[in-house]
TORVOLO-590177 format. One record per residue: residue in one letter; x, z, y of N, C-alpha, C in turn. Coordinates in nm, 4 decimals. Each point is the difference from the previous one (the first is absolute). Example, Ala and Ser with C-alpha at 12.3 -4.5 7.8 and 13.67 -1.06 7.14 Angstrom:
<residu = A&n_x = 1.3190&n_z = 0.7800&n_y = -0.5690&ca_x = -0.0890&ca_z = 0.0000&ca_y = 0.1190&c_x = 0.0900&c_z = 0.0000&c_y = 0.1200> .
<residu = S&n_x = -0.0350&n_z = -0.0720&n_y = 0.1050&ca_x = 0.0820&ca_z = 0.0060&ca_y = 0.1190&c_x = -0.0770&c_z = 0.0730&c_y = 0.1090> .
END
This chain:
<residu = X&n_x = 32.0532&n_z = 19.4096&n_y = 15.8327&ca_x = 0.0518&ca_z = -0.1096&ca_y = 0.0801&c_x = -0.0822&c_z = -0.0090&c_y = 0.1285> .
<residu = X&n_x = 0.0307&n_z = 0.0131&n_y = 0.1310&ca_x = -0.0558&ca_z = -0.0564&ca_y = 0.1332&c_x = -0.0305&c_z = -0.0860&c_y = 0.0066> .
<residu = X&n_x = -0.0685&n_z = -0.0643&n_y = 0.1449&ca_x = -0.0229&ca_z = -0.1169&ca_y = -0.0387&c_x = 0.0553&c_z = -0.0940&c_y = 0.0710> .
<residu = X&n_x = 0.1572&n_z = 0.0444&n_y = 0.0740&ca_x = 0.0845&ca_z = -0.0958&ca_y = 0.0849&c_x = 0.0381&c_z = -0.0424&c_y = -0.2183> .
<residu = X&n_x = 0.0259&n_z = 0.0525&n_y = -0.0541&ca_x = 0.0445&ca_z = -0.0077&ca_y = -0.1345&c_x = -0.0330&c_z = -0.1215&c_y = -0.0796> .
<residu = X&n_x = -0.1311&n_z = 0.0490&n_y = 0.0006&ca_x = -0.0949&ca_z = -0.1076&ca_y = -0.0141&c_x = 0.0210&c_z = -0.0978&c_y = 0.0389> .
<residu = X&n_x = -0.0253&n_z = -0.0335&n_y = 0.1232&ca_x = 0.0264&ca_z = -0.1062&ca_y = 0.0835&c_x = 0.1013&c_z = -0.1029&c_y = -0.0058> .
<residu = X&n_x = 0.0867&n_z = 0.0664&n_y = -0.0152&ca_x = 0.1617&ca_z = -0.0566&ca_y = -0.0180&c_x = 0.0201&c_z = -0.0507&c_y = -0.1602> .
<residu = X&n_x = -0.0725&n_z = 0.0780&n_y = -0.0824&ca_x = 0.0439&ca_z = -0.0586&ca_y = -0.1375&c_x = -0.1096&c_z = -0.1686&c_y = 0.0230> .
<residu = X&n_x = -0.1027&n_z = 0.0159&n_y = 0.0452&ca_x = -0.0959&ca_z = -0.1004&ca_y = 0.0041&c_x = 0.0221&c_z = -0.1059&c_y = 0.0892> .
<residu = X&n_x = 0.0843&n_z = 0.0250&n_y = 0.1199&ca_x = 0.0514&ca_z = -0.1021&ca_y = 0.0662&c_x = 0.1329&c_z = -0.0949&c_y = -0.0691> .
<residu = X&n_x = 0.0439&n_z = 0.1279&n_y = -0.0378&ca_x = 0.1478&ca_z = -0.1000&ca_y = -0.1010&c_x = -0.0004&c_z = -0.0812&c_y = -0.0932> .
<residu = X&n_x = -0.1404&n_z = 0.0474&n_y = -0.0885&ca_x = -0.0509&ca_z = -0.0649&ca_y = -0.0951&c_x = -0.0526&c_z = -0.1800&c_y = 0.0306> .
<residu = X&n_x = -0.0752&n_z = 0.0240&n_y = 0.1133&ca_x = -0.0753&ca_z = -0.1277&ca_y = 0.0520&c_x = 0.1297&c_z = -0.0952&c_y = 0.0336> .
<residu = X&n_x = 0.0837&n_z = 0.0474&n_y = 0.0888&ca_x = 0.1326&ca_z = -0.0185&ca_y = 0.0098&c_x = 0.0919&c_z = -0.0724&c_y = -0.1418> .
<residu = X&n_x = 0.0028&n_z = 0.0813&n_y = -0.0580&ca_x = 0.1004&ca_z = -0.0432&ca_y = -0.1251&c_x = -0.0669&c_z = -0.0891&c_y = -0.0906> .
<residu = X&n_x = -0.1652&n_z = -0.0326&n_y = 0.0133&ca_x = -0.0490&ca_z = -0.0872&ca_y = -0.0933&c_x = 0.0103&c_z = -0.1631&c_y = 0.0839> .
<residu = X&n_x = 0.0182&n_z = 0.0156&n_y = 0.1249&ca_x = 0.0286&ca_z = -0.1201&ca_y = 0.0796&c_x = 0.1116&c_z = -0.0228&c_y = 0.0639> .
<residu = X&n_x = 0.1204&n_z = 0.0611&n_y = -0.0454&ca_x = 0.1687&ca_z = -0.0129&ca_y = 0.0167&c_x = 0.0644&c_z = -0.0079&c_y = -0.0904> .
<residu = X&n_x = 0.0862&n_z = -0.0603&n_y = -0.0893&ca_x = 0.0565&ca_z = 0.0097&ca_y = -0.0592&c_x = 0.1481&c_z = -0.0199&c_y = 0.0091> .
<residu = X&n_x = 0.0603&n_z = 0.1234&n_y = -0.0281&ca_x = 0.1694&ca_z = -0.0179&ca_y = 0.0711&c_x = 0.0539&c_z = -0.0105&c_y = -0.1362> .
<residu = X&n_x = 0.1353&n_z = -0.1164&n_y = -0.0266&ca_x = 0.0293&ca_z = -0.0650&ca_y = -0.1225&c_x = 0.1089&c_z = 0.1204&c_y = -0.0389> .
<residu = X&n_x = 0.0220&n_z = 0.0044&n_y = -0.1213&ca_x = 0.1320&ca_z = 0.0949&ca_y = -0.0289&c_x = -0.1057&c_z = 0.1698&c_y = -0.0098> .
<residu = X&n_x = -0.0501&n_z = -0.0031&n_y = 0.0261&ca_x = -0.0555&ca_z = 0.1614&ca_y = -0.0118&c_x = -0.1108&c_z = 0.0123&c_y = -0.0429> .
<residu = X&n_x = 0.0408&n_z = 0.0804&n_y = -0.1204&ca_x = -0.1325&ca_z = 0.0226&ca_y = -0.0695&c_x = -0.1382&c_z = 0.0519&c_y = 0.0967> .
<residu = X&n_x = -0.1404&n_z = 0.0402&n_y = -0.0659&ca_x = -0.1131&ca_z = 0.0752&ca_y = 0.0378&c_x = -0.0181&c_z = 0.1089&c_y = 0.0603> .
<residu = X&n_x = 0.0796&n_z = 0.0492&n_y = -0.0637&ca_x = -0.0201&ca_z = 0.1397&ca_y = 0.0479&c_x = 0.1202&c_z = 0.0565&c_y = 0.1050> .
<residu = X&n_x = 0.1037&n_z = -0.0504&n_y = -0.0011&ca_x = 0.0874&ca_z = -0.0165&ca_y = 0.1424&c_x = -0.0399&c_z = -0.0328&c_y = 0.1026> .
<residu = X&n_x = -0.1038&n_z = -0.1453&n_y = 0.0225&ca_x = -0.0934&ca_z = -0.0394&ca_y = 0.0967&c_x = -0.0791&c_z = 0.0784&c_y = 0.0181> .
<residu = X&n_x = -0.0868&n_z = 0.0610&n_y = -0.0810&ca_x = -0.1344&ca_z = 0.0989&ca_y = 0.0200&c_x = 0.0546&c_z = 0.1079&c_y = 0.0904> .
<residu = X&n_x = 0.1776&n_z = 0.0779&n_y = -0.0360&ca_x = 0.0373&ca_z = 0.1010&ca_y = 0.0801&c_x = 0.0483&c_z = -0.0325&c_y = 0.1168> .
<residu = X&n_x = 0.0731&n_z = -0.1178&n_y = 0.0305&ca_x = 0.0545&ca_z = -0.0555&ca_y = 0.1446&c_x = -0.1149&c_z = -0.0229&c_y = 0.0681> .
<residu = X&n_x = -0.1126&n_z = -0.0371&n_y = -0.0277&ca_x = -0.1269&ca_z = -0.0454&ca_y = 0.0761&c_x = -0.0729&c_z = 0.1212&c_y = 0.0380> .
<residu = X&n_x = -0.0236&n_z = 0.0568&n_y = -0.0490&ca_x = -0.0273&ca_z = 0.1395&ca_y = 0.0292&c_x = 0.0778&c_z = 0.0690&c_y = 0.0692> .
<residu = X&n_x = 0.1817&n_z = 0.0395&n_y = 0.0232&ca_x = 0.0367&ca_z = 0.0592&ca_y = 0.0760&c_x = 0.0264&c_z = -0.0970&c_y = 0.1059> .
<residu = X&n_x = -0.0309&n_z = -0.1544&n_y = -0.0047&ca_x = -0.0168&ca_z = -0.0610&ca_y = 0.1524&c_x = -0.1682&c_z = 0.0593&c_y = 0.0473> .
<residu = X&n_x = -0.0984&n_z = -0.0266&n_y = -0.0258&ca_x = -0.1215&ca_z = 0.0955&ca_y = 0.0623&c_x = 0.0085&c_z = 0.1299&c_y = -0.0038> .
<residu = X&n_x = 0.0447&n_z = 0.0487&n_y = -0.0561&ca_x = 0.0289&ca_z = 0.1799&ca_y = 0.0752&c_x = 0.0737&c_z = 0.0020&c_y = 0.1236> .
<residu = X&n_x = 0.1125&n_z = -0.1005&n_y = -0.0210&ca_x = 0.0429&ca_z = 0.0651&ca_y = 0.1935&c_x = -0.0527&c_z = -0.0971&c_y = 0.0551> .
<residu = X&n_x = -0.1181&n_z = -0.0800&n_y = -0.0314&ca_x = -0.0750&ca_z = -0.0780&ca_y = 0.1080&c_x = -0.0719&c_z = 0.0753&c_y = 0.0564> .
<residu = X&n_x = -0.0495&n_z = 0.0468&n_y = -0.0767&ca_x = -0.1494&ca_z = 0.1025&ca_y = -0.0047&c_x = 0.0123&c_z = 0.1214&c_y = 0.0883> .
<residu = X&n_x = 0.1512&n_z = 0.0420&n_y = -0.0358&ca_x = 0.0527&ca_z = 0.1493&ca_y = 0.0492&c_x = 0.0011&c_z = -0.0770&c_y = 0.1933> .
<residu = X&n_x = 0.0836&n_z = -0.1173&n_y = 0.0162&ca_x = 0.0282&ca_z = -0.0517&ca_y = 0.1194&c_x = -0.1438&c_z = 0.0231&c_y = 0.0781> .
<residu = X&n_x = -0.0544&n_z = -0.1270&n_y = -0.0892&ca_x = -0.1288&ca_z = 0.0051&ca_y = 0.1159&c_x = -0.1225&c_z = 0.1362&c_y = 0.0062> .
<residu = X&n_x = -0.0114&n_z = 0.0814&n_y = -0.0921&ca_x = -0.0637&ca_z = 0.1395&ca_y = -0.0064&c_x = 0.0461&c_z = 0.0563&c_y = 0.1162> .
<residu = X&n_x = 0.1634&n_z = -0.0131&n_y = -0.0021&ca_x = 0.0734&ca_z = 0.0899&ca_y = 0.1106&c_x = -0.0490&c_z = -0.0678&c_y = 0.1713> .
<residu = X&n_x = -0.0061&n_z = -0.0872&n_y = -0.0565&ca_x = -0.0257&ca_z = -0.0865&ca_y = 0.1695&c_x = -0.1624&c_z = 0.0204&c_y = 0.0148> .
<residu = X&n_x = -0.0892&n_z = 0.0233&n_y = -0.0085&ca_x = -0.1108&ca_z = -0.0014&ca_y = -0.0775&c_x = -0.0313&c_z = 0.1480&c_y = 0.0837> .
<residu = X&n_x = 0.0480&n_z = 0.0860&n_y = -0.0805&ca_x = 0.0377&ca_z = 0.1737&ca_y = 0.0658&c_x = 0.0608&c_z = 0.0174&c_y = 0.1419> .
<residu = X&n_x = 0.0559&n_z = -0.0949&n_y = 0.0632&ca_x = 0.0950&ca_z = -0.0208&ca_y = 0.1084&c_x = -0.1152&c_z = 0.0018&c_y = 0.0775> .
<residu = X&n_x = -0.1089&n_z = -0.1177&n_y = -0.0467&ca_x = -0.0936&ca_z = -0.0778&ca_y = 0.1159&c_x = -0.1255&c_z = 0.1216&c_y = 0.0218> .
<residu = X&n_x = 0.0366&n_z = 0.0343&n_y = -0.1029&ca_x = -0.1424&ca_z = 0.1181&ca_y = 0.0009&c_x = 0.0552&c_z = 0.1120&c_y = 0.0939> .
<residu = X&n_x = 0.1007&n_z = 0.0090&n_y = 0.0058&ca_x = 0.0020&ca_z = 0.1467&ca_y = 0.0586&c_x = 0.0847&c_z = -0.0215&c_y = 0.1139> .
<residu = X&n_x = 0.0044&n_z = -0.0999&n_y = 0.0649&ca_x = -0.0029&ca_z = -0.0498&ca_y = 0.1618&c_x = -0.0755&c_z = 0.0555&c_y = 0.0651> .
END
């Protein structure tokens, strides 16, 4: 596992222990929260790479 990987399981986590969306189980939240910080992550990495190589 990398450690954008990392990152993302550990952000979703912190995330999903202080959100709770009604109707959906644990582990549905654990995966929607996680693929919302992956294309956060991917966004701002990419912008991130943009600024660097100006």
């Amino acid at each position: 596992m990398n450690d954008n990987n990392i990152l993302i399981k550990e952000l979703a986590n912190r995330i999903n222990q202080l959100v709770n969306i009604p109707l959906i189980n644990e582990q549905n939240e654990q995966a929607f929260f996680e693929l919302v910080i992956s294309i956060l992550l991917g966004i701002f990495l990419d912008e991130v790479d943009k600024q660097i190589l100006k």
